[in-house]
C-alpha positions as CSV (number, residue, x, y, z in Angstrom):
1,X,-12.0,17.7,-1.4
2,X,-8.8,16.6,-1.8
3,X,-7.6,13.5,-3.9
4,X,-5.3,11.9,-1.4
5,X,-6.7,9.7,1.6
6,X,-3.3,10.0,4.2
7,X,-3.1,8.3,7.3
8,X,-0.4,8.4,10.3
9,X,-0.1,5.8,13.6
10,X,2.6,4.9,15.4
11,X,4.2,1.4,15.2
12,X,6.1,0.2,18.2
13,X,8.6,-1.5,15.8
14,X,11.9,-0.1,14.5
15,X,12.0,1.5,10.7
16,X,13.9,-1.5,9.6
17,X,11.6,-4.0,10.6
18,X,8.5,-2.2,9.1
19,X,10.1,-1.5,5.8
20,X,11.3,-5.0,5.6
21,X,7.4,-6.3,5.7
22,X,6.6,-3.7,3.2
23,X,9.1,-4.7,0.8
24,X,7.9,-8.1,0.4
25,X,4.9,-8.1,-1.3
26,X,3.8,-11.5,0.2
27,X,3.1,-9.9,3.3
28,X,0.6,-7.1,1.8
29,X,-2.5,-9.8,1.4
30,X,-2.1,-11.1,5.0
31,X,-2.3,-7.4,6.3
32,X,-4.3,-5.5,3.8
33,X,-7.6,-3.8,5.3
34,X,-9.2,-3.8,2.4
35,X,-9.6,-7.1,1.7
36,X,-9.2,-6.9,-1.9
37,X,-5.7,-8.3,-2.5
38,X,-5.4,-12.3,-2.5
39,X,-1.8,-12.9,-3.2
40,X,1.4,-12.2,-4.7
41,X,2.7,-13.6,-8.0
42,X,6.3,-14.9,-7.6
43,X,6.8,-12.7,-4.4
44,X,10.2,-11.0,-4.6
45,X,10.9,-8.1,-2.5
46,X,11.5,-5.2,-3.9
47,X,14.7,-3.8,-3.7
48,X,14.7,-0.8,-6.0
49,X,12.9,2.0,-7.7
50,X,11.6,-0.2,-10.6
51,X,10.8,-3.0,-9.8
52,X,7.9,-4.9,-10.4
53,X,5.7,-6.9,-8.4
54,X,2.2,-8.7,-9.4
55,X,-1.0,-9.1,-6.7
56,X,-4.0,-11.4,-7.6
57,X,-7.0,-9.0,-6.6
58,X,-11.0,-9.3,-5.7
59,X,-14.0,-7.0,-5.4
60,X,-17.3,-8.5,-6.0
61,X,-18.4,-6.0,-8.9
62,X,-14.9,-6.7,-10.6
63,X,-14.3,-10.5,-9.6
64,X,-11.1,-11.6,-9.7
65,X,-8.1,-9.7,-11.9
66,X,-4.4,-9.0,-11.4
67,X,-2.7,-5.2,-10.6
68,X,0.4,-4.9,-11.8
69,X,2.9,-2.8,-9.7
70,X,5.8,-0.2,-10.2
71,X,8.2,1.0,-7.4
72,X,8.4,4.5,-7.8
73,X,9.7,5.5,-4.4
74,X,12.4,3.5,-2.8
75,X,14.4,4.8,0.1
76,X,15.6,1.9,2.4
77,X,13.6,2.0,5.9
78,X,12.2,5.2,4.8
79,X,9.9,5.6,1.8
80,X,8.9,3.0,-0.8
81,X,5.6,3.3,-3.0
82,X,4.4,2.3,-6.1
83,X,2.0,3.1,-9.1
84,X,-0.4,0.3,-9.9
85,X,-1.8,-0.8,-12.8
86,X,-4.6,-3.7,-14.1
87,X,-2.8,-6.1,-15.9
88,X,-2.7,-5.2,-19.8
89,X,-3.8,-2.0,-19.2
90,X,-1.8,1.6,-18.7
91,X,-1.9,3.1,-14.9
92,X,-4.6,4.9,-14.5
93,X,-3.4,7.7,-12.3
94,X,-3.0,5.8,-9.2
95,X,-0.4,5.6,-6.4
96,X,0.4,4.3,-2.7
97,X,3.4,5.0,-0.4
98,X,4.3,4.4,3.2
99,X,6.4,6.7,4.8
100,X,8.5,5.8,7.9
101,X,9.6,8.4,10.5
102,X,12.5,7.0,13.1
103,X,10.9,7.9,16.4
104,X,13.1,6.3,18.7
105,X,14.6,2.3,18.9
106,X,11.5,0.7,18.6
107,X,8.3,3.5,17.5
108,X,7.8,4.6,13.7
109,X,5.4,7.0,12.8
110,X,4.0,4.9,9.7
111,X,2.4,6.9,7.4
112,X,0.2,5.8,4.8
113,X,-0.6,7.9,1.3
114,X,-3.0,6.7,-0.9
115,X,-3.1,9.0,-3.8
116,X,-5.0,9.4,-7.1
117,X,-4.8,13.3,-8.1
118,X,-3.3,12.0,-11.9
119,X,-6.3,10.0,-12.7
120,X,-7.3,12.4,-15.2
121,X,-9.8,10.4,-17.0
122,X,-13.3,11.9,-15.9
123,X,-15.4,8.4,-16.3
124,X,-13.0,6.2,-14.5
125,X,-13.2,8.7,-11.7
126,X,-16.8,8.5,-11.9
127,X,-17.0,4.9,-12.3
128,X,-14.3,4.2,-9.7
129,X,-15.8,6.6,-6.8
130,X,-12.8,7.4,-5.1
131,X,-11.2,6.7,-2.5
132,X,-11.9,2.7,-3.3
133,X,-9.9,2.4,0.0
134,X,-11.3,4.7,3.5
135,X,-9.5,6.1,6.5
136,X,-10.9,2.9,8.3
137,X,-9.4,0.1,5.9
138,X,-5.9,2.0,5.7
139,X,-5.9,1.9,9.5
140,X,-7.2,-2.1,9.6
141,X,-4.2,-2.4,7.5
142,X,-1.6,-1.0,10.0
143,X,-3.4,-2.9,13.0
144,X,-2.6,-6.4,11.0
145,X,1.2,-5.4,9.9
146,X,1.5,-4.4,13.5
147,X,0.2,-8.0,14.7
148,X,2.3,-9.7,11.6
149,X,5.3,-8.2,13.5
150,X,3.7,-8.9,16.7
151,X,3.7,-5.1,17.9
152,X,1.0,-2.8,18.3
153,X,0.1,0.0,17.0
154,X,-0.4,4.2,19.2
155,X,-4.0,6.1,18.0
């Protein structure tokens, strides 16, 4: 089994537009599949490999907490990602991208990677039972950004 859950729709909305709601972390709890995240703290877009961006989180056996985010991948209306981490702790091993493909004026290939080959710690991988995010969620995900940009999304 591999240790990266990767998913790839089309978007009938140009790069720029996608990347633009993906930059802005107020837009991730109004789309996220998962329906763990709950809000941004001080939303600021990100702009740059580095920057930082804070999410007030949920899941019933953890309650409520905060993950603290790192850009590590930032290349305008193409790749952006970042490496999360509970706040006042270290990251974990943890990471999650979106890659955009230019298709033609208004489709993206949208690709999602959600990634946790470095968590190297052998009980949080127990404890955590990864993925914590399926196929399904990742793809709930891209059907709500699609409708936040009022678009839809190819299978």
């Amino acid at each position: 089994m591999t240790d990266e859950l990767t998913v790839r729709r089309v978007i009938t909305a140009p790069p720029a537009s996608v990347f633009t709601a993906l930059a802005n972390p107020e837009v991730h709890a109004a789309v996220d599949g998962s329906e763990m995240l709950r809000g941004a703290i001080d939303p600021v877009p990100m702009r740059e490999v580095g920057d930082t961006f804070a999410m007030q989180m949920y899941q019933p056996q953890l309650g409520e907490y905060v993950m603290e985010n790192t850009v590590f991948v930032f290349e305008q209306d193409r790749r952006i990602g970042w490496i999360p981490r509970r706040q006042g702790m270290e990251p974990r091993g943890t990471r999650w991208s979106w890659e955009l493909d230019d298709l033609s004026e208004d489709r993206t290939a949208l690709t999602q990677v959600y990634d946790w080959s470095r968590v190297t710690d052998p009980e949080f991988r127990a404890a955590a039972g990864f993925p914590r995010v399926t196929e399904e969620q990742i793809v709930g995900t891209m059907g709500r950004l699609a409708d936040h940009l009022g678009v839809t999304v190819e299978n």
